[in-house]
C-alpha positions, 0 to 999 in steps of 0.5 A: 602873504600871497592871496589864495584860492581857498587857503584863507577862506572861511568856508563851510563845514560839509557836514554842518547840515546834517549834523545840525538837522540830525541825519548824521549816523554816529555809532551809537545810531547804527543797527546790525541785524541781530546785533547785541547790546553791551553795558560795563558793570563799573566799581562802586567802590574806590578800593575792593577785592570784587567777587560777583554772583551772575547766577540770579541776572543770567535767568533774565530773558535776553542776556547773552552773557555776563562776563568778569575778570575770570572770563577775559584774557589776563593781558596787560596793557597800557591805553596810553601807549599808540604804537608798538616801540612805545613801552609804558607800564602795563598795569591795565586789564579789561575786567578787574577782580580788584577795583582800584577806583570808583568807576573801575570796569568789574564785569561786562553785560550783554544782552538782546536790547538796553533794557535787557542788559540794564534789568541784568545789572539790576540783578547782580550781586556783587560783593565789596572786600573793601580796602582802604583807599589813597585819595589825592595827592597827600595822602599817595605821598605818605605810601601809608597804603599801597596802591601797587607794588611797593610805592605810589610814585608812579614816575619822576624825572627832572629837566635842568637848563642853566645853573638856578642855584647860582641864578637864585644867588644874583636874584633881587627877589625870589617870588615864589607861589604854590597852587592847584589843578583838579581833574576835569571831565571832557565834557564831550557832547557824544558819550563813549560807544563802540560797536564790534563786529565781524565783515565778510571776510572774518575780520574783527571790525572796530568802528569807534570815534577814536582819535588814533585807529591804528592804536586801537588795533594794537590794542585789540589785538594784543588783548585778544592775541590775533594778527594785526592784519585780522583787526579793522579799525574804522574811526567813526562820526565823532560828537566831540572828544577833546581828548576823553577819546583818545585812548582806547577804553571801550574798544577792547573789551567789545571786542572781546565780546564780539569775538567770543559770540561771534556776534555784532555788539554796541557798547554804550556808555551814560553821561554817570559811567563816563565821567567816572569810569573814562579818564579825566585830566590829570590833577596838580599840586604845582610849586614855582619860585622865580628869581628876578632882578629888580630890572624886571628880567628873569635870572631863573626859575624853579617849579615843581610838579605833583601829577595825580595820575590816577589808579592806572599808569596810563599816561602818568609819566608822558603828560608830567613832561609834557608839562614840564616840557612846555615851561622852558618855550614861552620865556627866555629863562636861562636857568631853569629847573623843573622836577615833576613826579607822578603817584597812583591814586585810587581815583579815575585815571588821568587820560589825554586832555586838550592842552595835555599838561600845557593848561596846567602848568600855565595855570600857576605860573601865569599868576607867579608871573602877575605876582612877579609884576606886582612886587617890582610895581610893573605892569604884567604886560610889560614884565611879559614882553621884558622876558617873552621868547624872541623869533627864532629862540633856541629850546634850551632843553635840545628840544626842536626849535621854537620858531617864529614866534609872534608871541611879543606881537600878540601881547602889543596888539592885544594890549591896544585892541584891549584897551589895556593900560586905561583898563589897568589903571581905571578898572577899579573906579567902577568898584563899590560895595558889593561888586569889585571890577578887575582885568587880567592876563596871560599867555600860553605855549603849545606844541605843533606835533611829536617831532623830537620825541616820538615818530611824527609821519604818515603816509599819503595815497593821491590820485585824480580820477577821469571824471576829474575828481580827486581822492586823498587817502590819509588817515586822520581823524575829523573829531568835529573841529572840520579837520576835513574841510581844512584839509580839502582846502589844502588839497584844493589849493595844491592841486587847483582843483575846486574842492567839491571834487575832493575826497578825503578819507578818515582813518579805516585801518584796511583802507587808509595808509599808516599814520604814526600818531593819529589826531593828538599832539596838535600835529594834524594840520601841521603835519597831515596837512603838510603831508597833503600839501607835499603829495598835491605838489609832487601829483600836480607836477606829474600831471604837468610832465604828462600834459608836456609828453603828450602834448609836446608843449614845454613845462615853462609854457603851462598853466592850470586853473580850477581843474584845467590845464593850458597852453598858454600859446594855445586856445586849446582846453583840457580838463585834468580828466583829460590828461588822466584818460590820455596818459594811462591810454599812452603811457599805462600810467595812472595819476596817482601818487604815494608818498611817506611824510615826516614832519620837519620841525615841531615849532611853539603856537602862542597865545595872550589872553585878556579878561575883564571879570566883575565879582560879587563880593557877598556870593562870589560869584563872577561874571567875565564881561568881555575877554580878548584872545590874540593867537599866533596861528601862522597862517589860518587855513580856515579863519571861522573854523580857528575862530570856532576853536578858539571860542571853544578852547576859552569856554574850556578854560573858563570853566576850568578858572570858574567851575569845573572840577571832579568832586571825590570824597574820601571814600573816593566817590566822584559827587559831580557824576552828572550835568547837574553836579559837574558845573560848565560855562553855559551858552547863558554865562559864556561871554563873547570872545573877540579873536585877533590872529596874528598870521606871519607864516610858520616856515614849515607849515602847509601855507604857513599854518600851526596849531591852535585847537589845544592852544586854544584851552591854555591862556584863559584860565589863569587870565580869568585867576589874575583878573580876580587877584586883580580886582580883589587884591588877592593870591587865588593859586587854587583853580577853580576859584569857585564862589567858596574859594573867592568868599573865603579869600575875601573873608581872610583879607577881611574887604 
């Protein structure tokens, strides 16, 4: 590929010293003059009619006001829904008088500080109706108790491609699995905060690390019924979010708040309310048969989704076919079918989480597959590339085309950097009494954007400035990956401008032009960043025009360079400042340029994974020794920010392989409610990720560029479960597979 400016380049992130020495201002930093502070009473119950005495926490010197289901506006929404054509069930409110989970939002206490509103909430009484409640899956199944109306199933819908009854009927063998997914916790450094107040001209100021603004505004202002043009949302310095944010939890009912005291309010949020009182990711029961021949080629396959999707519809229906979805784009499966259905629980609703269905329906899978290999005496890698998808594949469902797809390329050159076939074959000659050696596996698809299901564009404003600097005025949101500084790079690139005269805006709904969807779906790179490529051509293109009027040169004579413009039958040198002040002086022109950009193609990202694990067989726990990700990215704008993804989209999926999971009883208590409950991947077990990338230009992408921050979280898990299997000689479908799901295994095979 050609050699670029900045393009390709490993630059550092602006915001890294200040973020690393804490001079950064995240929302939970800021102070308002006589601002008030706000804290959400949460269920403690997973099912119960609420009735609450406020009488003895209203005499606490400081409270402002306690609010309950009585107080608030009875409209019903749906968090998940991010613009206005899309219509979800409604079932949410920002103050229940019914709690249907525990974590559930019952009342709502400000006050003049913490400790005000924290010694309000001390005191109230709350009085529990308790209603038996559905926990999990199973027993949502049975609709013995109804959560709502009259069913739990929330959604069903089903995709077929092919025949796979008539491809069960040519199959040598049918191998079929059945495993599981738990909910997991984002895990995001920042808790959820918000602040809300009003600015000079009256308008309701929402600044938020939210990941769509123009969601949260609707929101707002749905809730609260006032215009749109009446709500500013300014998305804010973000310590992570992973998805946790991507809805809006918060900013409604401090809005609310706001809006009746006329008054700056800050909603916070400690690390026990956020874990059971956001979202999480959705839990699965997932069933997958598959038919091959005994050639090694997939004749068709079968699975079947069950979506816990929590108390709340949110994003039940979208997350079960984007899981489902994302089974017919990484093999060549002619036949397929694939049925998923949702169900209300009373547990912590299912949110947006990185990978959104994709880590979960790879998960099982990925070992079918390895069982697959295994009972027709293959090696994984080889059954793989027999039936990965090719270069230029179709999807069968009438989905956008898969495109260049290198993920066959990621699992040869994967395959050699790993060492994989002697690791295969010699790996078990460390194995002893007590600990048992195993390498693993596997490969992963995500998306690049909405495009074939939903609106996928923004809108672009550009201009260079006389002082030679440049503004991009677009609406993303940086949720501290540096989508800013790949962004710039791009810019940088497009107009050949060094990138410390560039400015690029992050979401303000009052400022920054429409954006259809914000910072999910993987689309920001992908499609704000061709956006900006787009602009920066069309801008530089007019700068040329405008040096060719005025200096009466011809186009095929000019040249630019790092902010300079040239003849280049002239000694002569303008900077672009210069071209700027004489154009609008001449023509009443500025240089600037606005643009709406929709996304062209919404092509696959590919990943393979590979693992060597070592368990101890008397504890089961398991230490990952060395792990290899091999990621189709297209083109890396930034190759240590991708690295940086990629390192952290594996501890995500490790942990989801090893550790993490929301423990709820069956009262429908979360007993993993802190840090010291909820197990992650730490800096002390966390292995050293070595990354290949695998750039071959995505044809659509600004310099070839596709996603990988989702990507990222997809692979490792099940390559983690199919090293164990490996290495134990068992059928682990249960993720995590934690040291009593291991122990168990061992004490079944009785080694």
């Amino acid at each position: 590929m050609k050699e670029l400016k900045y393009v390709g380049k490993s630059l550092v992130r602006e915001d890294s010293y200040d973020k690393a020495t804490g001079k950064t201002i995240y929302v939970g930093d800021m102070k308002r003059t006589d601002m008030l502070y706000a804290k959400l009473v949460l269920s403690e119950k997973a099912h119960a009619d609420i009735e609450i005495d406020r009488s003895e926490a209203m005499l606490v010197e400081g409270i402002e006001a306690i609010y309950t289901h009585e107080d608030v506006p009875k409209v019903f929404y749906n968090s998940a829904e991010w613009y206005p054509g899309i219509k979800g069930i409604r079932d949410e409110l920002i103050l229940n008088n019914r709690a249907r989970f525990v974590g559930d939002r019952i009342a709502l206490v400000v006050g003049s500080s913490k400790e005000t509103v924290e010694k309000a909430i001390s005191k109230l009484k709350i009085i529990y109706k308790e209603l038996k409640p559905v926990i999990g899956l199973k027993q949502a199944r049975k609709d013995e108790v109804i959560i709502k109306e009259n069913t739990n199933l929330a959604f069903s819908k089903s995709i077929n491609v092919g025949n796979y009854e008539e491809a069960l009927k040519k199959a040598d063998y049918v191998i079929k699995d059945i495993g599981t997914t738990p909910k997991v916790h984002h895990a995001a450094i920042e808790p959820h905060v918000c602040l809300a107040e009003f600015d000079y001209q009256g308008n309701l100021v929402i600044c938020t690390p939210c990941q769509v603004a123009t969601q949260v505004q609707m929101h707002v202002a749905n809730v609260l019924n006032i215009p749109l043009n009446k709500v500013r949302t300014v998305k804010a310095v973000m310590g992570g979010s992973f998805g946790g944010k991507s809805q809006p939890i918060l900013e409604p009912i401090v809005a609310f708040a706001a809006w009746k005291l006329n008054r700056a309010v800050l909603l916070y949020m400690d690390r026990t309310d956020v874990i059971t009182g956001t979202v999480s990711r959705n839990a699965t029961e997932i069933a997958v048969e598959t038919a091959v021949n005994k050639e090694g080629k997939i004749l068709g396959r079968k699975v079947e989704v069950r979506v816990d999707g929590g108390a709340y519809n949110t994003n039940a229906s979208n997350v079960t076919m984007a899981l489902g979805k994302k089974l017919y784009r990484l093999y060549d499966i002619p036949n397929q079918t694939f049925e998923g259905k949702a169900y209300y629980t009373n547990t912590l609703p299912g949110g947006t989480c990185r990978g959104y269905g994709s880590p979960q329906g790879h998960a099982v899978t990925e070992v079918n597959i390895d069982n697959i290999a295994k009972k027709l005496n293959m090696d994984p890698c080889e059954f793989r590339l027999l039936n990965l998808v090719d270069e230029g594949a179709k999807d069968l469902t009438g989905a956008p085309e898969i495109g260049n797809a290198k993920i066959k390329e990621c699992v040869k050159v994967g395959m050699e950097a790993f060492n994989w076939k002697e690791k295969r074959d010699t790996i078990k000659n460390k194995s002893a009494d007590r600990y048992a050696y195993g390498v693993g596996m596997a490969c992963g698809t995500h998306g690049n954007g909405y495009k074939g299901a939903y609106p996928d564009f923004t809108n672009v404003d550009m201009r260079i400035y006389a002082d030679e600097g440049a503004i991009v005025k677009i609406g993303v949101h940086d949720l501290g990956c540096g989508t800013i500084t790949t962004l710039k790079q791009i810019a940088a690139e497009t107009l050949d401008i060094n990138m410390e005269k560039i400015r690029i805006t992050e979401a303000d709904t009052f400022v920054t032009p429409y954006d259809s969807a914000g910072t999910q779906a993987s689309r920001v790179t992908y499609v704000c960043g061709g956006a900006i490529k787009e602009a920066g051509k069309k801008l530089k293109a007019k700068l040329i025009n405008a040096f060719c009027k005025l200096k009466n040169v011809p186009i095929e004579n000019v040249e630019t360079a790092n902010g300079y413009i040239y003849d280049k039958n002239s000694t002569e040198e303008h900077t672009y400042g210069d071209i700027v002040t004489e154009y609008e002086k001449h023509f009443s022109e500025s240089m600037s340029i606005s643009l709406e950009y929709k996304s062209p193609a919404n092509p696959a990202s590919f990943a393979a994974f590979f693992a060597e694990v070592k368990v101890d067989k008397y504890t089961g726990l398991v230490d990952v020794i060395d792990c290899l990700a091999v990621h189709d990215i297209g083109r890396a704008i930034n190759p240590m920010l991708v690295e940086g993804q990629i390192q952290g989209g594996a501890q995500f999926g490790l942990g989801m392989a090893l550790y993490e999971q929301m423990k709820i009883n069956k009262n429908g208590d979360v007993k993993s409610n802190s840090f010291s409950k909820y197990h992650i991947i730490n800096s002390t077990s966390m292995p050293k990720v070595k990354i290949i990338l695998i750039e071959d230009n995505e044809p659509y992408g600004p310099y070839g560029a596709k996603s990988v921050g989702e990507m990222a979280t997809v692979a490792p898990a099940p390559a983690i479960i199919n090293a164990i299997n490996f290495a134990l000689d068992t059928n682990i479908t249960t993720f995590p597979a934690t040291p009593e799901v291991i122990v168990n295994e061992i004490l079944k095979k009785g080694i």
